[in-house]
C-alpha positions, 0 to 999 in steps of 0.5 A, a space after each residue: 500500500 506505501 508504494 502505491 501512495 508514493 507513486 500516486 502522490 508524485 503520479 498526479 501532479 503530473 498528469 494534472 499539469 500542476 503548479 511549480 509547488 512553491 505556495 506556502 503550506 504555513 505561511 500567509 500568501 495571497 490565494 492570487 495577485 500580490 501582497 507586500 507588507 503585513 498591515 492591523 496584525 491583532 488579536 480579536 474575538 478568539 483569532 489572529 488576524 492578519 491584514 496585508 497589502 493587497 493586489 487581487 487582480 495580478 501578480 504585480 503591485 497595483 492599487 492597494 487593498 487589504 487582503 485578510 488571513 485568521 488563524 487560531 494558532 498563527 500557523 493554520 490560516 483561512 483566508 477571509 474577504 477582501 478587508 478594505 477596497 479602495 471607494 472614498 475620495 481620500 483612499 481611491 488612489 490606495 490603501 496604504 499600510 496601518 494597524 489593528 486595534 480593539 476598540 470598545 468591543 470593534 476591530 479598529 483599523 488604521 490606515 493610509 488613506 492615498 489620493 489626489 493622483 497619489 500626492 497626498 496621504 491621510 489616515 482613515 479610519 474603520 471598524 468591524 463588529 465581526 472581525 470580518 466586515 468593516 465600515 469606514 469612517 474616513 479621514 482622522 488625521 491630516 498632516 499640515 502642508 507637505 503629505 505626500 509621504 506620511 504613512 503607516 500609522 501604529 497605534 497603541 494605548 497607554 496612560 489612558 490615551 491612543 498613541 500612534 507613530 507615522 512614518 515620514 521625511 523631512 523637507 530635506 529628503 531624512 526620514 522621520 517618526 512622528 508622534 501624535 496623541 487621542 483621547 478617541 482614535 478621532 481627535 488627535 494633536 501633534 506631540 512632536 518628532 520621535 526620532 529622525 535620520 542622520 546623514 546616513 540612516 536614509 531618506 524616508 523611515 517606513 512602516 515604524 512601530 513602537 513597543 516596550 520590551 525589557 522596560 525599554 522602548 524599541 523603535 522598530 523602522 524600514 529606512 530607506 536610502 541606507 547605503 551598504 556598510 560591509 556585512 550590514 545594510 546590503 538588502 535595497 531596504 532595511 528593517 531595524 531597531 532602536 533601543 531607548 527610553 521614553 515616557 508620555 509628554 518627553 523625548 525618546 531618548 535612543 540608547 542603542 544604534 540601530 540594528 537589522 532584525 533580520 539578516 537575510 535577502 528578504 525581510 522589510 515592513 515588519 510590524 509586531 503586536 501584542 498576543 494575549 499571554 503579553 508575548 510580542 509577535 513580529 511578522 514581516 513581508 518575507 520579500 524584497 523590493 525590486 527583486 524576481 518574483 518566479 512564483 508569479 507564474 503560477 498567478 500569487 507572489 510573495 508571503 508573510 514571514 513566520 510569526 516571531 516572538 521577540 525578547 530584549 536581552 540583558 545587553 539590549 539586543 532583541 532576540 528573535 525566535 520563532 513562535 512557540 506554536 511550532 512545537 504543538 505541530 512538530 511530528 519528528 521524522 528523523 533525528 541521530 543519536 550518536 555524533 555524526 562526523 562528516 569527513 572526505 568532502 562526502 555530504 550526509 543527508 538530512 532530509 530528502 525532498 524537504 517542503 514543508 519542515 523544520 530542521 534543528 541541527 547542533 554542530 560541535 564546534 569544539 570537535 569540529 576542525 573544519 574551516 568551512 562547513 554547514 547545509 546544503 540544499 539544492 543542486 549545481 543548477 539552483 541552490 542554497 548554501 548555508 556556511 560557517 566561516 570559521 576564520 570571519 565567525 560568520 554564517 553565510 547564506 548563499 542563494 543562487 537560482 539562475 533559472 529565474 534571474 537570480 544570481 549568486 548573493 550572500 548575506 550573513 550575521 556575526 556567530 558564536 562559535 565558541 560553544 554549539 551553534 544551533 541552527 533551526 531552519 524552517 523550510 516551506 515551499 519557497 522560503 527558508 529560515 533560519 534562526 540561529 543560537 536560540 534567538 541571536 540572530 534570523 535570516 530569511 530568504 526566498 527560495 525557488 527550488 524544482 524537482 531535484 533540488 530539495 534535499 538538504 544535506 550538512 557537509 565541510 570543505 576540510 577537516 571534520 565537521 561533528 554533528 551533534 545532534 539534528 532533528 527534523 519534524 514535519 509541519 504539514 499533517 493536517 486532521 480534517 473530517 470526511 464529509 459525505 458526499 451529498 452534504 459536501 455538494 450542498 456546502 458547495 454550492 452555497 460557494 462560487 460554483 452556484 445552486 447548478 454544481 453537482 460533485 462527480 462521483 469520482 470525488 470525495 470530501 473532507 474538511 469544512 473546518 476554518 484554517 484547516 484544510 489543504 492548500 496550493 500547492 499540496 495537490 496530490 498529497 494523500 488523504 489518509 485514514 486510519 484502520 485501527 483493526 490493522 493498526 495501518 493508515 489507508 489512502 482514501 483520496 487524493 488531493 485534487 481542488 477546494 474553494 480557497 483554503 481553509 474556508 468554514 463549511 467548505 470542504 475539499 475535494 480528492 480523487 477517490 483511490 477506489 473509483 480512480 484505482 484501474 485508471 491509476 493502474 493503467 497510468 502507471 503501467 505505461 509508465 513501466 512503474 510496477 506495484 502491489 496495492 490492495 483496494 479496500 
C-alpha cells in the first residue's frame, strides 16, 4: 500500500499539469495577485488576524487593498474577504499600510488613506463588529502642508490615551517618526518628532512601530536610502531597531544604534503586536523590493514571514525566535543519536525532498576542525548554501537560482562559535529560515527550488565537521473530517460554483473546518485514514481542488483511490512503474 501512495502522490501532479509547488503550506500568501507588507496584525474575538497589502487582480503591485488571513494558532490560516477596497475620495488612489486595534468591543483599523493622483496621504479610519466586515469612517488625521509621504500609522494605548507613530521625511529628503496623541482614535494633536535620520540612516523611515520590551522602548523602522556598510545594510531596504527610553509628554531618548532584525535577502515592513499571554509577535513581508518574483507564474507572489516572538536581552539586543506554536505541530521524522562526523568532502543527508519542515541541527564546534562547513540544499543548477566561516565567525547564506534571474548573493550575521551553534531552519515551499543560537540572530530568504533540488544535506570543505545532534519534524499533517458526499455538494454550492454544481462521483470530501484544510500547492498529497483493526493508515483520496483554503463549511475535494484505482493502474503501467496495492 506505501508504494502505491508514493507513486500516486508524485503520479498526479503530473498528469494534472500542476503548479511549480512553491505556495506556502504555513505561511500567509495571497490565494492570487500580490501582497507586500503585513498591515492591523491583532488579536480579536478568539483569532489572529492578519491584514496585508493587497493586489487581487495580478501578480504585480497595483492599487492597494487589504487582503485578510485568521488563524487560531498563527500557523493554520483561512483566508477571509477582501478587508478594505479602495471607494472614498481620500483612499481611491490606495490603501496604504496601518494597524489593528480593539476598540470598545470593534476591530479598529488604521490606515493610509492615498489620493489626489497619489500626492497626498491621510489616515482613515474603520471598524468591524465581526472581525470580518468593516465600515469606514474616513479621514482622522491630516498632516499640515507637505503629505505626500506620511504613512503607516501604529497605534497603541497607554496612560489612558491612543498613541500612534507615522512614518515620514523631512523637507530635506531624512526620514522621520512622528508622534501624535487621542483621547478617541478621532481627535488627535501633534506631540512632536520621535526620532529622525542622520546623514546616513536614509531618506524616508517606513512602516515604524513602537513597543516596550525589557522596560525599554524599541523603535522598530524600514529606512530607506541606507547605503551598504560591509556585512550590514546590503538588502535595497532595511528593517531595524532602536533601543531607548521614553515616557508620555518627553523625548525618546535612543540608547542603542540601530540594528537589522533580520539578516537575510528578504525581510522589510515588519510590524509586531501584542498576543494575549503579553508575548510580542513580529511578522514581516518575507520579500524584497525590486527583486524576481518566479512564483508569479503560477498567478500569487510573495508571503508573510513566520510569526516571531521577540525578547530584549540583558545587553539590549532583541532576540528573535520563532513562535512557540511550532512545537504543538512538530511530528519528528528523523533525528541521530550518536555524533555524526562528516569527513572526505562526502555530504550526509538530512532530509530528502524537504517542503514543508523544520530542521534543528547542533554542530560541535569544539570537535569540529573544519574551516568551512554547514547545509546544503539544492543542486549545481539552483541552490542554497548555508556556511560557517570559521576564520570571519560568520554564517553565510548563499542563494543562487539562475533559472529565474537570480544570481549568486550572500548575506550573513556575526556567530558564536565558541560553544554549539544551533541552527533551526524552517523550510516551506519557497522560503527558508533560519534562526540561529536560540534567538541571536534570523535570516530569511526566498527560495525557488524544482524537482531535484530539495534535499538538504550538512557537509565541510576540510577537516571534520561533528554533528551533534539534528532533528527534523514535519509541519504539514493536517486532521480534517470526511464529509459525505451529498452534504459536501450542498456546502458547495452555497460557494462560487452556484445552486447548478453537482460533485462527480469520482470525488470525495473532507474538511469544512476554518484554517484547516489543504492548500496550493499540496495537490496530490494523500488523504489518509486510519484502520485501527490493522493498526495501518489507508489512502482514501487524493488531493485534487477546494474553494480557497481553509474556508468554514467548505470542504475539499480528492480523487477517490477506489473509483480512480484501474485508471491509476493503467497510468502507471505505461509508465513501466510496477506495484502491489490492495483496494479496500
Amino acid at each position: 500500500m506505501s508504494k502505491l501512495l508514493l507513486t500516486i502522490a508524485a503520479l498526479l501532479p503530473i498528469l494534472c499539469g500542476a503548479d511549480h509547488g512553491w505556495y506556502p503550506v504555513y505561511h500567509v500568501a495571497p490565494p492570487q495577485g500580490w501582497m507586500n507588507d503585513p498591515n492591523g496584525l491583532s488579536y480579536f474575538d478568539g483569532y489572529y488576524h492578519a491584514f496585508y497589502q493587497h493586489y487581487p487582480y495580478a501578480p504585480e503591485w497595483g492599487l492597494m487593498h487589504w487582503g485578510h488571513a485568521r488563524s487560531k494558532n498563527m500557523l493554520n490560516w483561512e483566508h477571509l474577504p477582501i478587508a478594505l477596497t479602495p471607494s472614498l475620495p481620500e483612499d481611491i488612489d490606495g490603501i496604504f499600510s496601518g494597524s489593528g486595534v480593539v476598540n470598545e468591543g470593534n476591530l479598529t483599523l488604521i490606515y493610509t488613506g492615498v489620493s489626489g493622483n497619489s500626492t497626498h496621504q491621510e489616515q482613515c479610519l474603520a471598524y468591524s463588529s465581526d472581525g470580518v466586515n468593516f465600515t469606514k469612517e474616513g479621514v482622522v488625521l491630516k498632516k499640515g502642508g507637505n503629505d505626500e509621504n506620511f504613512r503607516d500609522p501604529k497605534l497603541w494605548w497607554q496612560d489612558d490615551s491612543w498613541f500612534v507613530v507615522i512614518g515620514s521625511k523631512t523637507d530635506d529628503n531624512r526620514g522621520e517618526v512622528l508622534l501624535y496623541r487621542s483621547p478617541d482614535l478621532k481627535d488627535w494633536s501633534y506631540e512632536g518628532v520621535l526620532a529622525s535620520a542622520d546623514d546616513k540612516l536614509g531618506y524616508m523611515w517606513e512602516c515604524p512601530d513602537f513597543f516596550t520590551l525589557n522596560n525599554k522602548q524599541i523603535l522598530l523602522i524600514n529606512p530607506q536610502g541606507v547605503e551598504q556598510d560591509g556585512y550590514d545594510y546590503q538588502n535595497l531596504y532595511q528593517t531595524g531597531y532602536f533601543v531607548g527610553s521614553w515616557a508620555p509628554g518627553g523625548n525618546y531618548t535612543v540608547e542603542e544604534g540601530f540594528k537589522e532584525i533580520d539578516h537575510g535577502h528578504d525581510f522589510y515592513a515588519s510590524q509586531t503586536f501584542l498576543a494575549p499571554d503579553g508575548r510580542r509577535i513580529l511578522i514581516g513581508w518575507l520579500a524584497m523590493w525590486e527583486s524576481e518574483f518566479p512564483e508569479g507564474a503560477d498567478g500569487w507572489a510573495a508571503m508573510l514571514t513566520l510569526p516571531r516572538e521577540l525578547t530584549l536581552s540583558d545587553s539590549n539586543v532583541i532576540e528573535v525566535r520563532p513562535i512557540r506554536e511550532v512545537q504543538k505541530y512538530r511530528e519528528e521524522i528523523s533525528s541521530n543519536s550518536d555524533p555524526i562526523t562528516i569527513s572526505g568532502g562526502a555530504p550526509y543527508g538530512l532530509l530528502a525532498d524537504a517542503k514543508a519542515n523544520e530542521v534543528t541541527v547542533r554542530f560541535d564546534t569544539a570537535s569540529t576542525t573544519a574551516k568551512t562547513y554547514g547545509l546544503f540544499f539544492g543542486n549545481e543548477a539552483g541552490s542554497l548554501n548555508i556556511s560557517v566561516n570559521v576564520d570571519l565567525g560568520r554564517l553565510f547564506v548563499t542563494r543562487y537560482y539562475p533559472n529565474y534571474n537570480i544570481t549568486e548573493s550572500e548575506r550573513s550575521v556575526a556567530v558564536d562559535l565558541s560553544g554549539p551553534l544551533n541552527l533551526d531552519v524552517f523550510l516551506d515551499s519557497s522560503s527558508i529560515e533560519i534562526f540561529v543560537n536560540d534567538g541571536a540572530g534570523v535570516l530569511s530568504s526566498r527560495i525557488y527550488p524544482v524537482d531535484g533540488q530539495r534535499d538538504l544535506v550538512a557537509y565541510q570543505t576540510d577537516g571534520v565537521a561533528v554533528l551533534s545532534q539534528y532533528k527534523s519534524p514535519i509541519l504539514r499533517k493536517v486532521e480534517v473530517p470526511i464529509v459525505e458526499n451529498k452534504k459536501c455538494e450542498e456546502m458547495l454550492r452555497k460557494t462560487r460554483l452556484g445552486d447548478d454544481f453537482n460533485l462527480h462521483e469520482s470525488f470525495i470530501c473532507a474538511g469544512g473546518e476554518a484554517g484547516r484544510d489543504t492548500c496550493h500547492g499540496d495537490g496530490g498529497s494523500p488523504l489518509l485514514c486510519s484502520n485501527d483493526n490493522y493498526n495501518t493508515m489507508i489512502q482514501v483520496g487524493v488531493t485534487s481542488w477546494g474553494i480557497d483554503c481553509g474556508q468554514k463549511d467548505v470542504p475539499a475535494a480528492y480523487a477517490d483511490v477506489r473509483h480512480s484505482y484501474n485508471w491509476l493502474i493503467t497510468e502507471l503501467n505505461k509508465r513501466n512503474i510496477n506495484i502491489t496495492a490492495r483496494v479496500n
